[in-house]
C-alpha positions as CSV (number, residue, x, y, z in Angstrom):
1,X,37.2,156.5,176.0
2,X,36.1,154.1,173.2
3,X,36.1,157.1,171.0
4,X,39.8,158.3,171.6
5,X,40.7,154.8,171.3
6,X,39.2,155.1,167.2
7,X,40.0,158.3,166.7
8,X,44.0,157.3,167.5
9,X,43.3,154.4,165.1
10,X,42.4,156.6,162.6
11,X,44.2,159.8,163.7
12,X,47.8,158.5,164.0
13,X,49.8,157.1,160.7
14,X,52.4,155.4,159.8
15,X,54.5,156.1,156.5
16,X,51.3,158.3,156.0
17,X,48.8,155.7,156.3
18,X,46.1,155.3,159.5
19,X,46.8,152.1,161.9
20,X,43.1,151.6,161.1
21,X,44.4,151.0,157.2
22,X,47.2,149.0,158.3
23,X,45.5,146.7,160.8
24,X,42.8,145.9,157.9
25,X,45.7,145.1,155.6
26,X,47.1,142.7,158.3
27,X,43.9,141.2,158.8
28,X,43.3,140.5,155.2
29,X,46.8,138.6,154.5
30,X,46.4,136.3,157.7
31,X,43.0,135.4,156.6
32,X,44.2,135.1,152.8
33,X,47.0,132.9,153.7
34,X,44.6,130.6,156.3
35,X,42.2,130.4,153.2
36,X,44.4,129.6,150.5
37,X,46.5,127.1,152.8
38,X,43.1,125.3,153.5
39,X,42.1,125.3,150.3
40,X,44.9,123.9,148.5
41,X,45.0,121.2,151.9
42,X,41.7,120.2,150.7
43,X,41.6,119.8,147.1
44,X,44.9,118.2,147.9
45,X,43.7,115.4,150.2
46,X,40.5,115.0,147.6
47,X,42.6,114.4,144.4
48,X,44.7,112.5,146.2
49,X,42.4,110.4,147.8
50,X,41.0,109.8,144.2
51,X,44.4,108.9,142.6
52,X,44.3,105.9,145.8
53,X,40.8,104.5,145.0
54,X,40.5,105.1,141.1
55,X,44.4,104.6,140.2
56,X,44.0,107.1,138.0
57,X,47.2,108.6,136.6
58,X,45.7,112.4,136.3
59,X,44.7,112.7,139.9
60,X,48.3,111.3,140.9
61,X,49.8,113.9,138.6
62,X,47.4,116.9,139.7
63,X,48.2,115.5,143.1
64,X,51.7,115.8,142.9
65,X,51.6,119.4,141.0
66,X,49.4,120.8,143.7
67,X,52.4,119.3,146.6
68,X,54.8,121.5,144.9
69,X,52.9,124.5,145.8
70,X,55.2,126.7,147.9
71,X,55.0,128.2,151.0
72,X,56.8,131.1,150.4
73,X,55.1,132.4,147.4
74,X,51.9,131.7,149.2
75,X,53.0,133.7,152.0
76,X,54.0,136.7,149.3
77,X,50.5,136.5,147.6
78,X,49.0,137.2,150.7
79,X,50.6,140.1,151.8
80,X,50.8,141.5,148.5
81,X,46.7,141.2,149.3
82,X,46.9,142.9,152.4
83,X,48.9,145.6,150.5
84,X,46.4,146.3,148.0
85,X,43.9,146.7,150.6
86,X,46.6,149.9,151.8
87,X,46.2,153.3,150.9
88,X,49.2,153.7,148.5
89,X,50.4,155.9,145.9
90,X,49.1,155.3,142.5
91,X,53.0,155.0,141.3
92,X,53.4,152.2,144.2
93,X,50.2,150.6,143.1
94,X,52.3,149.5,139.9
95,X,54.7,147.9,141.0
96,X,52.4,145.6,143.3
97,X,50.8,145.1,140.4
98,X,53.9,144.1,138.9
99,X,55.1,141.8,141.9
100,X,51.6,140.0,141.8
101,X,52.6,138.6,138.3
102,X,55.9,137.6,139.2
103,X,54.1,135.5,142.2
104,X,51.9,134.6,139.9
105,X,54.8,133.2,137.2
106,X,56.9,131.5,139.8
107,X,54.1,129.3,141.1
108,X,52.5,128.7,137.6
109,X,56.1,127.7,136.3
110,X,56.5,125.0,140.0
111,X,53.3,123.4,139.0
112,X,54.4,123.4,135.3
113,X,57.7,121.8,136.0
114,X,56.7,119.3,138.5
115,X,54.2,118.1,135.8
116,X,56.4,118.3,132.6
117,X,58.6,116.2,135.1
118,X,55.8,113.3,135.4
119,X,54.4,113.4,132.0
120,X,58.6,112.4,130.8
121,X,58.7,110.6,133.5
122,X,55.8,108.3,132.3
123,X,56.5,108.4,128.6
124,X,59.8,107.0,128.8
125,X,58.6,104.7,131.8
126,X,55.9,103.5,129.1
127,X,59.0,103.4,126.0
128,X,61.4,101.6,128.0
129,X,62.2,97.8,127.7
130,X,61.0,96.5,131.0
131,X,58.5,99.1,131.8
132,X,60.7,101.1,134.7
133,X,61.9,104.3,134.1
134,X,65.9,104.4,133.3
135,X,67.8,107.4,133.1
136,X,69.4,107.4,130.0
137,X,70.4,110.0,128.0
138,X,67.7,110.8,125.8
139,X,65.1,111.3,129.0
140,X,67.7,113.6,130.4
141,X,68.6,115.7,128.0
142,X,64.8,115.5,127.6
143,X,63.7,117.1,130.8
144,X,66.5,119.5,131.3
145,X,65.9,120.7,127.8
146,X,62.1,121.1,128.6
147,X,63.0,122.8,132.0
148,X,65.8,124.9,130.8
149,X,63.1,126.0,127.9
150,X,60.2,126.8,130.7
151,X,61.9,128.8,132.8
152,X,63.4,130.8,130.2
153,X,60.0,131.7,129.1
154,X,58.8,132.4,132.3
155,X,62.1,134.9,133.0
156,X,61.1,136.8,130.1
157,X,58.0,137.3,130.8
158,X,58.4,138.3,134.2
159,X,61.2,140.9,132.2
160,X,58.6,142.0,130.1
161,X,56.1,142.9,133.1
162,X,58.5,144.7,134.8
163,X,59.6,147.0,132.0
164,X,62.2,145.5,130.5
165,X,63.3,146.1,127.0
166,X,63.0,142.1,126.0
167,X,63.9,142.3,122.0
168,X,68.0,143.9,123.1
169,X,68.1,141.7,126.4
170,X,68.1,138.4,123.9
171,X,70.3,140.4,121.7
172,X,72.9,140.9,124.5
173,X,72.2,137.3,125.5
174,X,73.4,136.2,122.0
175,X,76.3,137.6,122.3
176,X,77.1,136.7,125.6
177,X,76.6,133.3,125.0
178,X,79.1,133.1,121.9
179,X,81.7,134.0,124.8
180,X,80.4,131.2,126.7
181,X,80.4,129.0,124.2
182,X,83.9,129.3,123.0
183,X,84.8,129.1,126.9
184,X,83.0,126.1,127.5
185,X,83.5,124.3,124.1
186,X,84.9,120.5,126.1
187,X,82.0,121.0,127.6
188,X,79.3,121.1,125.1
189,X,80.8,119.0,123.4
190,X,80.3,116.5,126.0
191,X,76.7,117.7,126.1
192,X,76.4,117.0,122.1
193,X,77.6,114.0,122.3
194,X,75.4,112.8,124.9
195,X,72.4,114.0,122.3
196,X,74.2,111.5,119.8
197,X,73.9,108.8,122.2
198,X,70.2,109.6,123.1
199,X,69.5,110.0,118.9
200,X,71.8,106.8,117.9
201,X,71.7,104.7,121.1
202,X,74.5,102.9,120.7
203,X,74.3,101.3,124.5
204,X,71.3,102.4,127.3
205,X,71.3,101.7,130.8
206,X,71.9,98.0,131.8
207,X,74.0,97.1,128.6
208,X,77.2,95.6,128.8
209,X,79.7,97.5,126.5
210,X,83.1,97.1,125.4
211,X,85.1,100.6,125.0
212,X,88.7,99.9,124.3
213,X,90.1,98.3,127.0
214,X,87.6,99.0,129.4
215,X,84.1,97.1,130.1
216,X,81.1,96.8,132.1
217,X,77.8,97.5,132.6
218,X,76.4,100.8,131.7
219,X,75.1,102.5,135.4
220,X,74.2,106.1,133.9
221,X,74.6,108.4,131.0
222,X,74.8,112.0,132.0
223,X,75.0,115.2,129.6
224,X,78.8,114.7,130.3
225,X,79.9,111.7,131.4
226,X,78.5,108.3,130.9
227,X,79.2,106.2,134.4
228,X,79.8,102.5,134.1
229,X,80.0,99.7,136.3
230,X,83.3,97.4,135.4
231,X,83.8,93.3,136.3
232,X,85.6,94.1,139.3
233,X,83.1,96.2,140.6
234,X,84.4,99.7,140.4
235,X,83.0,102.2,139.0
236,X,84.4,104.0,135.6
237,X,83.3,107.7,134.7
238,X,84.2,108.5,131.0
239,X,83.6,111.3,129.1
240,X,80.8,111.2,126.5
241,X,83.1,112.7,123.3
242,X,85.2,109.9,124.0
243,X,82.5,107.3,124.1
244,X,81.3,108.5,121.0
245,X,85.1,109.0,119.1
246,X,85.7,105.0,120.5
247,X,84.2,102.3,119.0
248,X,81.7,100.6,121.1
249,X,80.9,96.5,121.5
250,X,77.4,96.3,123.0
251,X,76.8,92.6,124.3
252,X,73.7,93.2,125.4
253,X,72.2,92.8,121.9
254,X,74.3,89.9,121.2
255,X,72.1,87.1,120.3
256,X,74.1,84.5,119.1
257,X,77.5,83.5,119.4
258,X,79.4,82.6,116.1
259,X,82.7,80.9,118.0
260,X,85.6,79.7,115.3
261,X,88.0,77.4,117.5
262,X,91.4,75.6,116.1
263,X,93.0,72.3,117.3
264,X,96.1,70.2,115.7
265,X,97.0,66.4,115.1
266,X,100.4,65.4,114.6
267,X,101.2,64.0,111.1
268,X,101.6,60.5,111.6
269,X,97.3,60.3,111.3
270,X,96.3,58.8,107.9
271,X,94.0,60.0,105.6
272,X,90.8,58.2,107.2
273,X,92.2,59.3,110.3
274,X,91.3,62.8,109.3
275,X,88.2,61.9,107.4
276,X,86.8,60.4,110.8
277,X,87.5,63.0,113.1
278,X,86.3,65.8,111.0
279,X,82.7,63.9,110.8
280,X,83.3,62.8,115.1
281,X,83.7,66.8,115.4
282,X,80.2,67.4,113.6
283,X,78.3,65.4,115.5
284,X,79.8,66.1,118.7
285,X,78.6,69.6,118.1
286,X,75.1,68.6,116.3
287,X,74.6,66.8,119.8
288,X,74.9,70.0,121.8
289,X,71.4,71.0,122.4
290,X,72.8,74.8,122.8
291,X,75.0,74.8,119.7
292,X,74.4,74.8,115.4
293,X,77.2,73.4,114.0
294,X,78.5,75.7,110.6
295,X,81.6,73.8,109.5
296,X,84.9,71.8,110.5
297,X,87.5,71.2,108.0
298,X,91.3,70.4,107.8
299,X,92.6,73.8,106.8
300,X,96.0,73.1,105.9
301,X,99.2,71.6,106.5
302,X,101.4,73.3,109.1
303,X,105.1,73.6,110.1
304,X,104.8,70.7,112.8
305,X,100.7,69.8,112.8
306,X,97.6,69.3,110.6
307,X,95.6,72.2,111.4
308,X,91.8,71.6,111.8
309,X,89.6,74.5,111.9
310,X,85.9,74.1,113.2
311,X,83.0,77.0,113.4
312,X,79.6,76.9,115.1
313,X,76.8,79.1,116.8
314,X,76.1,79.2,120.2
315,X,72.3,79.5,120.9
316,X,72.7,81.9,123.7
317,X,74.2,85.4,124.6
318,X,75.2,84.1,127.9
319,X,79.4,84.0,127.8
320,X,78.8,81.1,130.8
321,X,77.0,78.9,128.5
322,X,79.2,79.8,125.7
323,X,82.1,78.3,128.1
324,X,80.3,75.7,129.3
325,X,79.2,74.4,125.4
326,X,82.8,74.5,124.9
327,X,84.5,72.8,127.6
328,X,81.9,69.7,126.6
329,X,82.8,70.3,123.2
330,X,86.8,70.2,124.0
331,X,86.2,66.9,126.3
332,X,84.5,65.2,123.0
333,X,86.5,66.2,120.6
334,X,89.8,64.7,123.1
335,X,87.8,61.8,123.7
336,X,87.2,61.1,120.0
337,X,90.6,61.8,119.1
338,X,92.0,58.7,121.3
339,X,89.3,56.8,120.2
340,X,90.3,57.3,116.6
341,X,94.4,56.6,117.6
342,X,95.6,59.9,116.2
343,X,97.7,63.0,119.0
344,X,97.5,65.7,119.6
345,X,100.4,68.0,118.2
346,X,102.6,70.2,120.2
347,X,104.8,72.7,118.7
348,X,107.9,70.7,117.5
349,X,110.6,70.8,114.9
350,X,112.5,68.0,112.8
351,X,115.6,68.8,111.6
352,X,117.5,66.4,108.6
353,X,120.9,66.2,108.0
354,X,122.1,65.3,104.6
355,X,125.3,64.7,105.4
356,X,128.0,65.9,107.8
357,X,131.6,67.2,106.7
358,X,134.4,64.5,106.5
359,X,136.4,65.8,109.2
360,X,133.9,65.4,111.6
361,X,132.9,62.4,110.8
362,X,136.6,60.2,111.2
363,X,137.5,61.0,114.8
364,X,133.4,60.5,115.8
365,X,134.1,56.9,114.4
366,X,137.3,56.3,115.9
367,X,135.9,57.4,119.7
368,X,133.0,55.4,119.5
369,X,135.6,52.3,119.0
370,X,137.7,53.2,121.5
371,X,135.1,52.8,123.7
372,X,133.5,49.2,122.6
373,X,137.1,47.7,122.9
374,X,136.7,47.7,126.8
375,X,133.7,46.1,126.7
């Protein structure tokens, strides 16, 4: 009995080859896949276990590259195992061959891309102002360029192993791309212009910029649109060609504000009048703790008002201090100006008549008697 039981293992086939043959192959691929599962389970639990107790930034990064590990191709390399173990066809034994390098490539380039990822994620962490990672412009275009550059390498390779003629599939690629780059021309343009903003950086993430008549604060910059955030709290997506062709007030780098203000005073003031209340000006404003005073003078003489004009520096970016420094300033300079006995001047106009024609003149005479006789 136990020998017609092996003899139908070995006896009877299947696509040519003995169940004995394919029952080994089975075996082998479970227990491949159960040993490479554990083993990756452990080294992973070790590394990371490291990365907790040491803080070491390698074994977080190896610990991260080794979670992107996939299933599937795991799963793949194993059979392909249980495969080699088969009695194939030596034409058949190629292309496993062939199929083990392309597992092989698609895992390599996971771990390869989960770790460029981290290592850009940490540089520009490490670059950035406050020490967080912002996605701006230059660390996206960064990664996607260092992803779209890995996997094209990996693609031709895997090309290359499989027979392809690599040196005319570029050259067709070339040429294909021409087409889709006359196609898509709004497009990469978009794209260029994001480079320009991640070369130049005009604004980054958390600035507040001033494009046209729009502003807010900067949320995102994308390889085609730029995303900010405006004062009343939506949300404004604009291309980045017409960032770049706009021209672009960053307040976030402001660090002073140079504010020129105007005020008037009628012309009845005298000439010490106007002597006192440019010097009450300059030390209202040399008294703001906030403020450098630059210059107040009496400009010139206007159609109805003596124009003053007075300059200083606020000491912060803030555009509530600013307001705040001003308003005191105003109060002052109001307070002063009473002090002193001179007003304010309102736009007016005095007009003189030299003379009024005869005619006119008589019967205005003449009524204005009428009317006292009564009296």
């Amino acid at each position: 009995m136990t020998e017609d039981f092996a003899g139908f293992f070995t006896t009877y086939t299947i696509l040519g080859i003995s169940l004995a043959n394919w029952a080994l192959a089975i075996c082998a691929a479970a227990l491949s896949y159960w040993l490479a599962r554990t083993a990756i389970r452990f080294v992973f639990r070790k590394v990371q276990a490291r990365a907790s107790v040491d803080n070491g930034h390698l074994s977080y990064i190896a610990s991260q590259v080794l979670s992107a590990t996939s299933t599937t191709l795991l799963l793949l390399a194993s059979i392909l195992v249980g495969i080699g173990l088969l009695d194939l066809p030596e034409r058949w034994l190629g292309r496993v061959s062939s199929l083990w390098f392309v597992v092989a490539a698609l895992q390599i380039g996971l771990w390869a891309n989960r770790a460029l990822a981290l290592g850009l994620h940490r540089y520009f962490s490490r670059h950035s102002a406050n020490g967080t990672f912002q996605a701006s412009a230059l660390a996206t275009l960064s990664l996607w360029g260092v992803r779209v550059l890995l996997w094209a390498v990996i693609l031709l390779a895997m090309l290359s192993n499989l027979g392809v003629n690599i040196t005319a599939f570029v050259a067709s690629l070339g040429v294909g791309g021409i087409a889709v780059a006359l196609a898509v021309q709004n497009i990469l343009g978009d794209v260029f212009a994001s480079l320009s903003i991640a070369v130049d950086k005009p604004f980054e993430v958390g600035d507040f910029i001033v494009v046209g008549t729009l502003a807010g604060t900067v949320e995102h910059v994308g390889l085609k649109t730029t995303r900010i955030r405006s004062l009343g709290g939506e949300q404004i997506v604009m291309a980045n060609a017409d960032m770049i062709g706009s021209t672009i007030q960053n307040y976030k780098r402001l660090q002073e504000r140079r504010i020129v203000f105007e005020f008037r005073l009628t012309y009845d003031c005298s000439t010490e009048q106007i002597r006192q209340v440019t010097q009450r000006v300059q030390d209202i404003i040399k008294g703001e703790e906030l403020a450098r005073f630059d210059r107040c003078h009496f400009r010139s003489f206007g159609e109805s008002a003596l124009e003053f004009e007075t300059v200083y520096i606020v000491l912060d970016a803030s555009y509530n201090v600013y307001m705040d420094v001003q308003q005191r300033i105003n109060l002052s300079i109001m307070e002063a100006v009473a002090e002193l006995g001179a007003c304010f001047a309102f736009p007016s106009r005095t007009v003189h008549v030299a003379s009024l024609p005869e005619a006119a003149a008589v019967p205005a005479r003449t009524q204005s008697s009428a009317r006292a006789e009564p009296a």
